[in-house]
N, C-alpha and C positions, 0 to 999 in steps of 0.2 A: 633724887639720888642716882648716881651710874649703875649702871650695872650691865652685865654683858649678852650683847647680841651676838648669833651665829647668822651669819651669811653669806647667803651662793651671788657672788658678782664675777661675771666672766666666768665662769663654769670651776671657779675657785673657792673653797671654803673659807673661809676668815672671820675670825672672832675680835668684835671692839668694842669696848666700855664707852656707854654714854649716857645719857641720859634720855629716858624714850621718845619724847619732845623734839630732839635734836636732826634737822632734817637732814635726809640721806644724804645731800648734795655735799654739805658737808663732813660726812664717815667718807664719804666717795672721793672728795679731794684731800681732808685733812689727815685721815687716818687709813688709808689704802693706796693714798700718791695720785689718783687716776685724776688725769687734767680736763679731757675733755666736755667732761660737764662743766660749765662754767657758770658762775653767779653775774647775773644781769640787771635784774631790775628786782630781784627779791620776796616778787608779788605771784610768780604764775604768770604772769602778763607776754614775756618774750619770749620763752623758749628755749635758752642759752641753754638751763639745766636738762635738758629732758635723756633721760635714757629708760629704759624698760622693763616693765614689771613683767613677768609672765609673759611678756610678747605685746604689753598693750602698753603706748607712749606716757610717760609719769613727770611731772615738774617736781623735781628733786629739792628743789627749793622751797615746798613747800609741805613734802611727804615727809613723816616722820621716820626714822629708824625703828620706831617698834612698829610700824606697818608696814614690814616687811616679811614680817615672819618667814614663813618657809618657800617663799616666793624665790625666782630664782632675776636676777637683776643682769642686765647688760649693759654698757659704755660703749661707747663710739672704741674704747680699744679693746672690745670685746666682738667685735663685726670681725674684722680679718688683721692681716698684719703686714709689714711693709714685706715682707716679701710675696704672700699670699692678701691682696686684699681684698673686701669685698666687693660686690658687683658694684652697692652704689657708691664706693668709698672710689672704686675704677672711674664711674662716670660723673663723678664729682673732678677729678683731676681732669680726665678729657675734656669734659666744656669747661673748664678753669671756671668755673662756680664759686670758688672764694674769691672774694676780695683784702677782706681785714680778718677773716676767717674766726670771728666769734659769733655768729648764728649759726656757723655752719653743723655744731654737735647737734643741735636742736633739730638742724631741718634734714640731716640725714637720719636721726635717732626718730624722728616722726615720721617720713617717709617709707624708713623700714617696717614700723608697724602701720602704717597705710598701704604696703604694699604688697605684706603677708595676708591683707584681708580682701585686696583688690589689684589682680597682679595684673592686667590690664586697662590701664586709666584712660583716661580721655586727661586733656592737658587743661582743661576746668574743674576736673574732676581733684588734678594735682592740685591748681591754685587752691581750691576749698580745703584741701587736706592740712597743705599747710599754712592758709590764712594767717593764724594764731602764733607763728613765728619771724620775730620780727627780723626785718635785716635791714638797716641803716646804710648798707653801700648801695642798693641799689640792685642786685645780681641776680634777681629775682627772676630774669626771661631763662640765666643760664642756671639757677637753680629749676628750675621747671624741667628746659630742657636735658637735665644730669639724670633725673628722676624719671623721663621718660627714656632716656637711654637703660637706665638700668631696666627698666619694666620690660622692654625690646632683648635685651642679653647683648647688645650692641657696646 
C-alpha cells in the first residue's frame, strides 16, 4: 500500500507517496524530475544509478525508498550548478570524460564519495574505486584522469 515518505535530496525536503519497496531511483526520476541517475542494467551491476546516502555511493536501483529514512540523499544536480559547478563536475568537462555521457552520474557520484574518504589517490587507487562502474565508450584513461584532476584542485 503507498504511503508517504519525507525526504532530504539536494538539501530540499519533499514528500512522495509510494510504496516502501519502490527503489529510490525511481521517486529520484519519476516523482522529483531529477535525470541524472539513470536506469542501466537494473541489477546494481553498472552504476548508471548511483548517488548518495549520507556521503556513501548507493545503486538507486536497487535501494528502496523506505531506506532512506532520515538519511540526507544527493544527485549529480545536487554537487554544483551550471554556473557554480563542482570541482569534479569542472574536471569532468576539462578532460572531456564523457562520451555518450550515461556512466558518467555513476562515476562522478562514486568518485565523490571515493574522494571524501581518500582526497589523495594514486591513479590505481582511482581505477579500484571505480572498477564497479561500467562505461561502454571506452573513456575510461579520461575518466581517471578528471578524477585525479579534481583530487589536485586543478
Amino acid at each position: 500500500m503507498p504511503q508517504p515518505f519525507r525526504l532530504n535530496v539536494n538539501g530540499a525536503e519533499h514528500t512522495v507517496t509510494a510504496e516502501g519497496d519502490t527503489p529510490l531511483l525511481y521517486v529520484l526520476r519519476n516523482d522529483l524530475g531529477l535525470n541524472a541517475p539513470k536506469f542501466g542494467c537494473g541489477l546494481g551491476q553498472c552504476g548508471a544509478c548511483t548517488a548518495l546516502l549520507n556521503g556513501a555511493a548507493i545503486r538507486t536501483c536497487l535501494f528502496p525508498v523506505s531506506g532512506v529514512g532520515n538519511a540526507s540523499v544527493v544527485t549529480l544536480e545536487g554537487l554544483g550548478t551550471i554556473e557554480k559547478p563542482h570541482a569534479l563536475q569542472r574536471a569532468f568537462i576539462a578532460e572531456q570524460a564523457a562520451q555518450c555521457g550515461y556512466c558518467i552520474n555513476g562515476m562522478i557520484m562514486t568518485a565523490k564519495a571515493f574522494l571524501d574518504h581518500n582526497p589523495h589517490p594514486t591513479a590505481a587507487a582511482i581505477r579500484q574505486a571505480l572498477a564497479e562502474n561500467l562505461c561502454r565508450c571506452g573513456t575510461h584513461v579520461r575518466i581517471v584522469r578528471a578524477v585525479q584532476r579534481a583530487a589536485n584542485g586543478t
